[in-house]
N, CA, C and O atoms as a printed pandas DataFrame, in Angstrom:
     atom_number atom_name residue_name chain_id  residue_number  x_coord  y_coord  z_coord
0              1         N          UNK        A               1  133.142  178.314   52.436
1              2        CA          UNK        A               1  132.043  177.849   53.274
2              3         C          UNK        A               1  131.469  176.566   52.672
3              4         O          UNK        A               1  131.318  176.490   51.453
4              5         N          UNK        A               2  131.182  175.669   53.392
5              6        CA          UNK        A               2  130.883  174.036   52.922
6              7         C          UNK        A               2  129.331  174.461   53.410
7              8         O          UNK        A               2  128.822  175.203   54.250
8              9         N          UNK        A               3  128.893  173.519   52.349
9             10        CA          UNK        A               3  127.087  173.669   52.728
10            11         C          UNK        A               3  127.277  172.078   53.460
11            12         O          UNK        A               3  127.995  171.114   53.194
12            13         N          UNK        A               4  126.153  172.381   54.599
13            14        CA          UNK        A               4  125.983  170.786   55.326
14            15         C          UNK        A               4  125.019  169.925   54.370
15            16         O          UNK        A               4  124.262  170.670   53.748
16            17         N          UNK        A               5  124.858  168.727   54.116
17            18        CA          UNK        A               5  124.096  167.640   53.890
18            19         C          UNK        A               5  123.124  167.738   54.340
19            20         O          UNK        A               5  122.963  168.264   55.441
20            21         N          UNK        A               6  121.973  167.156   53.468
21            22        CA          UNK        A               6  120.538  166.888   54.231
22            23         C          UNK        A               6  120.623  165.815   55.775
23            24         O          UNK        A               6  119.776  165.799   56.668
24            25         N          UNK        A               7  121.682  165.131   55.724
25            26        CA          UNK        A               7  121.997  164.283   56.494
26            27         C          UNK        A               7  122.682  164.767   57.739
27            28         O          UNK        A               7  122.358  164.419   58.875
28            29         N          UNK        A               8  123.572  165.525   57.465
29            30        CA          UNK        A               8  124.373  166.030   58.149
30            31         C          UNK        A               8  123.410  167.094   59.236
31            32         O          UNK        A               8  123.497  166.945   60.455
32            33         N          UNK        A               9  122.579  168.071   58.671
33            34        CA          UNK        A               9  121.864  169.061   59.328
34            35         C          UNK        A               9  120.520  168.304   59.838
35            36         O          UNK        A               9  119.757  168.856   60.630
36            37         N          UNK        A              10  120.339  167.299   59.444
37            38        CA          UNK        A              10  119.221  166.253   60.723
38            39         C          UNK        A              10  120.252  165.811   61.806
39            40         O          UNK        A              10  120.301  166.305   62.932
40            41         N          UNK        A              11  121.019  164.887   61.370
41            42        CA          UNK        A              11  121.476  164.455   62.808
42            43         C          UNK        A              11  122.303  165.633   63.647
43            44         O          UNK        A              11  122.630  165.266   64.775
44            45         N          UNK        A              12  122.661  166.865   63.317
45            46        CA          UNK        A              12  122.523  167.957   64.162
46            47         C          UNK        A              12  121.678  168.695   64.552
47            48         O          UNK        A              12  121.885  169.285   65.612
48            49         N          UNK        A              13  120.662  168.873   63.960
49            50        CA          UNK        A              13  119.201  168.479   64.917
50            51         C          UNK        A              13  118.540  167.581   66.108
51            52         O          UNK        A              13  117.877  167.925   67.087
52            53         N          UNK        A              14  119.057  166.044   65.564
53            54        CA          UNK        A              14  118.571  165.423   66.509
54            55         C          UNK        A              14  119.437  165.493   67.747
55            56         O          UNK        A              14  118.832  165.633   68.810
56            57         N          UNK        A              15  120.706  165.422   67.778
57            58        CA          UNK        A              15  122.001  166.084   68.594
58            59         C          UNK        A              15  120.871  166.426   69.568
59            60         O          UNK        A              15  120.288  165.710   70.381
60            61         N          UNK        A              16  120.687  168.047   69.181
61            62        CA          UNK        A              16  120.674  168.916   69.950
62            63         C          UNK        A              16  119.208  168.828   70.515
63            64         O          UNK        A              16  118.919  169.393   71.570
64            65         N          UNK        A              17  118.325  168.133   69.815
65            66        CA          UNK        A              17  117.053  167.455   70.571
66            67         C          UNK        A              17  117.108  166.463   71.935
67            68         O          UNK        A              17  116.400  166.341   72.935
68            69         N          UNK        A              18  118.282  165.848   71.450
69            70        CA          UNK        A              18  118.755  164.446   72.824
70            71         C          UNK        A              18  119.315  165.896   73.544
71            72         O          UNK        A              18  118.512  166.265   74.401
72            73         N          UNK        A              19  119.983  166.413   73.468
73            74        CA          UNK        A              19  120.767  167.335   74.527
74            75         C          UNK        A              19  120.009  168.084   75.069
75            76         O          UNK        A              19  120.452  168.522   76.131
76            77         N          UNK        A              20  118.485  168.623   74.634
77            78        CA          UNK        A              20  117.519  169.295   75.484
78            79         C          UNK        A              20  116.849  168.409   76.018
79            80         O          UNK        A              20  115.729  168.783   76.366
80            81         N          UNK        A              21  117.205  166.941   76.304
81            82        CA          UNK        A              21  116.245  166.137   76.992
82            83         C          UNK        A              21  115.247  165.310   76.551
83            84         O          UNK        A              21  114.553  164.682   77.351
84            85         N          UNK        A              22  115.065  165.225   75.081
85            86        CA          UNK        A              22  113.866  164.235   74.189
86            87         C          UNK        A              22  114.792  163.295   73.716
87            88         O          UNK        A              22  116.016  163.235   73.603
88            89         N          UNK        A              23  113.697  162.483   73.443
89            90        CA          UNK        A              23  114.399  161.135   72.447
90            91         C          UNK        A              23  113.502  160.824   71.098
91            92         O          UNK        A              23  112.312  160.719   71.392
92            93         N          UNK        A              24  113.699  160.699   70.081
93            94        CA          UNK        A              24  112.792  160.311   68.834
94            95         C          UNK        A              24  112.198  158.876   69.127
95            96         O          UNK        A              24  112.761  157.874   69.568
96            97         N          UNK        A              25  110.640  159.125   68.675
97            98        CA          UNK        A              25  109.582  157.938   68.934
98            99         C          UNK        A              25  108.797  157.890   67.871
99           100         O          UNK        A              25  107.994  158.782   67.599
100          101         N          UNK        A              26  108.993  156.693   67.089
101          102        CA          UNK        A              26  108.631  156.340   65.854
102          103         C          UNK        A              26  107.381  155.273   66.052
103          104         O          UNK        A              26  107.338  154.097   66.414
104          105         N          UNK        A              27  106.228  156.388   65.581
105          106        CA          UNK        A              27  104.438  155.476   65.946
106          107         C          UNK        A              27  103.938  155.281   64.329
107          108         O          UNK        A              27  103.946  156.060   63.376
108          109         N          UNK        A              28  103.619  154.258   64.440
109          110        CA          UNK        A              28  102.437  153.814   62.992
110          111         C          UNK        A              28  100.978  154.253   63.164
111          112         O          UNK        A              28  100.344  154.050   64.200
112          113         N          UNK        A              29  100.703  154.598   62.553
113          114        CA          UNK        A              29   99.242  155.298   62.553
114          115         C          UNK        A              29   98.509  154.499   61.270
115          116         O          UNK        A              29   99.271  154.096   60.391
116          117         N          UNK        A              30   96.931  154.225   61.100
117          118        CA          UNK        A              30   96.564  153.944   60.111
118          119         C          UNK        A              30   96.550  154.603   59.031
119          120         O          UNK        A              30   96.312  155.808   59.114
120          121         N          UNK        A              31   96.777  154.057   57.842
121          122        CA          UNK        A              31   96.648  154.790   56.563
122          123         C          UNK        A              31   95.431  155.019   55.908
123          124         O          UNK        A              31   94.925  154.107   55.254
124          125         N          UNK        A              32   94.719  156.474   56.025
125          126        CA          UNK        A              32   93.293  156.749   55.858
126          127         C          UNK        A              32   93.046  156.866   54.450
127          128         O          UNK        A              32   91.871  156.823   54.083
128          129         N          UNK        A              33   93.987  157.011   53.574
129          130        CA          UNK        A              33   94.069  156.720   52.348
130          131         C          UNK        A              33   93.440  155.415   51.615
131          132         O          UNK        A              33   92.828  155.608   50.565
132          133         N          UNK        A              34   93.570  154.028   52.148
133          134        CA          UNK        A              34   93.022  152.709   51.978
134          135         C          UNK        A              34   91.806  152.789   51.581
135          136         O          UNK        A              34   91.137  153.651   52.151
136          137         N          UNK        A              35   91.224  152.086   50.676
137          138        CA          UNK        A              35   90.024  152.205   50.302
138          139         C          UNK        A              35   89.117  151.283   50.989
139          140         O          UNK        A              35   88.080  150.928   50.428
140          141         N          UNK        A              36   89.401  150.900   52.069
141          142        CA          UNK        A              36   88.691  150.132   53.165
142          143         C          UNK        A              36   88.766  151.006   54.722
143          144         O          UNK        A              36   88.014  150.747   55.661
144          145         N          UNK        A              37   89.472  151.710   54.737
145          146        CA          UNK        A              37   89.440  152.630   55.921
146          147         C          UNK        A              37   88.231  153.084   56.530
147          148         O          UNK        A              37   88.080  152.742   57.703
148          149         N          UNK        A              38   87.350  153.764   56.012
149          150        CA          UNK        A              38   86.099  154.042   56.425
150          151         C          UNK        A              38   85.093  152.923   56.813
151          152         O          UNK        A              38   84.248  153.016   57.703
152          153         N          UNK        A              39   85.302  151.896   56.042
153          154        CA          UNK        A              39   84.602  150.297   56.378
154          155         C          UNK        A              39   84.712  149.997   57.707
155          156         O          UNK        A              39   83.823  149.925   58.555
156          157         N          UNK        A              40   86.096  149.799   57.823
157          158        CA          UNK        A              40   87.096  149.214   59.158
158          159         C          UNK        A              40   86.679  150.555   60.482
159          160         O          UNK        A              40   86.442  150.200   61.637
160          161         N          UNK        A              41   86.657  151.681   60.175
161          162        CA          UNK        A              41   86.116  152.701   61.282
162          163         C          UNK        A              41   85.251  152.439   61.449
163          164         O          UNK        A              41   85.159  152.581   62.668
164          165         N          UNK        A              42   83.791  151.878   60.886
165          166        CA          UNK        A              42   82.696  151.739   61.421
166          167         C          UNK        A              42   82.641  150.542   61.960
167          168         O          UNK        A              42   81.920  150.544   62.958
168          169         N          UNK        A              43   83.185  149.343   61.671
169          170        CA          UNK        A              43   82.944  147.775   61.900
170          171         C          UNK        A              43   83.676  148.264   63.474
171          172         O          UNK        A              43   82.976  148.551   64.445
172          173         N          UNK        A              44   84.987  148.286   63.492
173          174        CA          UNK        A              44   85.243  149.103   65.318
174          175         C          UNK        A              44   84.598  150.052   66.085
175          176         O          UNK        A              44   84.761  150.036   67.305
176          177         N          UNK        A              45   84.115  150.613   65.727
177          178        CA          UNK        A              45   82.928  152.137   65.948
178          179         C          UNK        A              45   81.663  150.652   66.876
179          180         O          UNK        A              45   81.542  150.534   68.095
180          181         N          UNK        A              46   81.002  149.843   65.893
181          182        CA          UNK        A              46   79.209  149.124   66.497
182          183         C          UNK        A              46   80.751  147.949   67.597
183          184         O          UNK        A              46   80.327  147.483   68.655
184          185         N          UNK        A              47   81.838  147.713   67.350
185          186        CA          UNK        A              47   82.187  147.178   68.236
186          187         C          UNK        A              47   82.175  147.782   69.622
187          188         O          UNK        A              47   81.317  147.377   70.407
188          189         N          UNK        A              48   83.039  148.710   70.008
189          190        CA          UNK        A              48   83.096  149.691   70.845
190          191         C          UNK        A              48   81.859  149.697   71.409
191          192         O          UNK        A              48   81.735  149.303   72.569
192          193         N          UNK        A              49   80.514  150.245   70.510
193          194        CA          UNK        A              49   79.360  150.581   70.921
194          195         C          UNK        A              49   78.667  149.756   71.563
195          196         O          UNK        A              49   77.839  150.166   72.377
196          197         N          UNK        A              50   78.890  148.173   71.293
197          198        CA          UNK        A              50   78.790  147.012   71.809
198          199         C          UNK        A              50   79.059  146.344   73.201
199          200         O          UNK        A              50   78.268  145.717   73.906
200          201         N          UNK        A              51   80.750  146.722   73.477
201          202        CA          UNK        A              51   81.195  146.595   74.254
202          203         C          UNK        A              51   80.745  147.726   75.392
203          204         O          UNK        A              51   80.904  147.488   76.589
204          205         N          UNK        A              52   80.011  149.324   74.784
205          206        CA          UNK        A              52   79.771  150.001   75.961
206          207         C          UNK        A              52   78.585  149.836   76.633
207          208         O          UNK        A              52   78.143  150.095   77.752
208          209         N          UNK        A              53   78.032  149.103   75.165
209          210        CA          UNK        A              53   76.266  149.025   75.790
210          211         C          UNK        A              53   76.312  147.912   77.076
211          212         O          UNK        A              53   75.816  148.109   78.185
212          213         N          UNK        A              54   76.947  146.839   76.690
213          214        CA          UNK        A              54   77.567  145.621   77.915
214          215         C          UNK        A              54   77.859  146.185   78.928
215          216         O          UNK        A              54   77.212  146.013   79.961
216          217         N          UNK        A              55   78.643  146.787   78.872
217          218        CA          UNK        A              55   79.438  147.017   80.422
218          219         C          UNK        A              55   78.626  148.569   81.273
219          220         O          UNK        A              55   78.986  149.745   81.331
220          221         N          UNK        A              56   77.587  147.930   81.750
221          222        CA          UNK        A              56   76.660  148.948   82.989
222          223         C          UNK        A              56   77.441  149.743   83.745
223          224         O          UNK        A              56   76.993  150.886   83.840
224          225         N          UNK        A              57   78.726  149.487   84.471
225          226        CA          UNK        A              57   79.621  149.681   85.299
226          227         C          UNK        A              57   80.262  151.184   85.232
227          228         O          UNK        A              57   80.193  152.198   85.926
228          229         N          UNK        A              58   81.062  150.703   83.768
229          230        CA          UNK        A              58   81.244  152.260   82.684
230          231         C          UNK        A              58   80.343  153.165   82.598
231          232         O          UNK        A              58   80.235  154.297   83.070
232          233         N          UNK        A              59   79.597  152.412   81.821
233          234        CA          UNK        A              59   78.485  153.602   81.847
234          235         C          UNK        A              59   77.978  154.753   83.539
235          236         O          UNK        A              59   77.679  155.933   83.727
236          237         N          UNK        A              60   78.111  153.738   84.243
237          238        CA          UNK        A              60   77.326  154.612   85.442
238          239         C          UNK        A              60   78.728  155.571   85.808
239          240         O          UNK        A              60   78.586  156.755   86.112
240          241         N          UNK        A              61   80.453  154.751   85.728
241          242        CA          UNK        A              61   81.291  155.485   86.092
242          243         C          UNK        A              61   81.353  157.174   85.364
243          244         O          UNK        A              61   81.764  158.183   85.936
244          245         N          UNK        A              62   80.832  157.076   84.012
245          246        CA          UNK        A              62   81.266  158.127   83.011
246          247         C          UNK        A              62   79.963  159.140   83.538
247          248         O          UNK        A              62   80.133  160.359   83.588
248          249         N          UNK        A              63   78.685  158.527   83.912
249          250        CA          UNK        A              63   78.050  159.298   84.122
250          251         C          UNK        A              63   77.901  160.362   85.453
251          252         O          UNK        A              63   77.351  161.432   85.713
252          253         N          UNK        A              64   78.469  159.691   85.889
253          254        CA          UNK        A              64   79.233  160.062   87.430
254          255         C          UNK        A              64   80.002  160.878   87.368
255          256         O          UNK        A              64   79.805  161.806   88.152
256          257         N          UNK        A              65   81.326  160.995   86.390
257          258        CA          UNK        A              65   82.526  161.742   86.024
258          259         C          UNK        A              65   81.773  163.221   85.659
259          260         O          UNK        A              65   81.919  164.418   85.908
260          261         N          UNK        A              66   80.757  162.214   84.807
261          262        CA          UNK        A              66   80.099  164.306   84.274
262          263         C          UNK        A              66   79.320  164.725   84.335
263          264         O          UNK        A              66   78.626  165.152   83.412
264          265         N          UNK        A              67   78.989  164.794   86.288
265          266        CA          UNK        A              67   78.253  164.995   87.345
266          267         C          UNK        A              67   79.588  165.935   87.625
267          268         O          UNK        A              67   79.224  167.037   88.036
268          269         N          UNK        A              68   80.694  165.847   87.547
269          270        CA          UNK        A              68   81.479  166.742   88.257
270          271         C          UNK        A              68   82.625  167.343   87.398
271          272         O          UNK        A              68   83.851  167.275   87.482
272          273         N          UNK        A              69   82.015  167.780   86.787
273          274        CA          UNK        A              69   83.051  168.265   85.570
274          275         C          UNK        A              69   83.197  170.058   85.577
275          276         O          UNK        A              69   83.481  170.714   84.575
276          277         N          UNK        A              70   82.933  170.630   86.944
277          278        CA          UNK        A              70   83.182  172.112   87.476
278          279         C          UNK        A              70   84.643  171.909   88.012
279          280         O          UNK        A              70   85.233  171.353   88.938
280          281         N          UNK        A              71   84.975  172.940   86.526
281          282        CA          UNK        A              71   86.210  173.575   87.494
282          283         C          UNK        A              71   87.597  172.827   86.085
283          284         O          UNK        A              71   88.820  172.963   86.117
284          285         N          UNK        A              72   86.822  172.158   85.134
285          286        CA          UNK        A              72   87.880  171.537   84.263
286          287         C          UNK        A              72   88.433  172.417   83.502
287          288         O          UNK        A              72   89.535  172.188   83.002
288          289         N          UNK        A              73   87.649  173.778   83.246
289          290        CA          UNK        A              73   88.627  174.683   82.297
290          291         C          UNK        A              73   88.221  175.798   82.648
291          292         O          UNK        A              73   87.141  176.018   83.197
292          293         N          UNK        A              74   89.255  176.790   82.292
293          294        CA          UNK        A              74   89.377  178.054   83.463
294          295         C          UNK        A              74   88.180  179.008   82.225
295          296         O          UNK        A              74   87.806  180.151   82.487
């Protein structure tokens, strides 16, 4: 009996992943580790907050949305 490869028993994995219909999708995410990470979340955080306080439009749409939020979970 031959033992398979670490190599060998992924790409017969992924095989049989494409053959049930998926494809592998390779995303970058930030690294929360950085010792500036928490800095950078807040400096985007008063941006955001900025951009929501501006836009009246949003605001009235979202408030509208959850005016009708019966019936979203059983």
């Amino acid at each position: 009996m031959t033992t398979a490869t670490v190599n060998q028993r992924v790409q017969k994995h992924r095989a049989k992943m494409r053959q049930d219909g998926l494809r592998p999708v390779q995303i970058w995410v930030p690294d929360t580790r950085r010792p500036d990470f928490a800095q950078e979340c807040q400096r985007q955080c008063r941006l955001v907050a900025q951009a929501d306080r501006a836009d009246t439009a949003m605001s009235r749409l979202m408030d509208d949305a959850l005016m009708n939020v019966d019936g979203w979970t059983a």
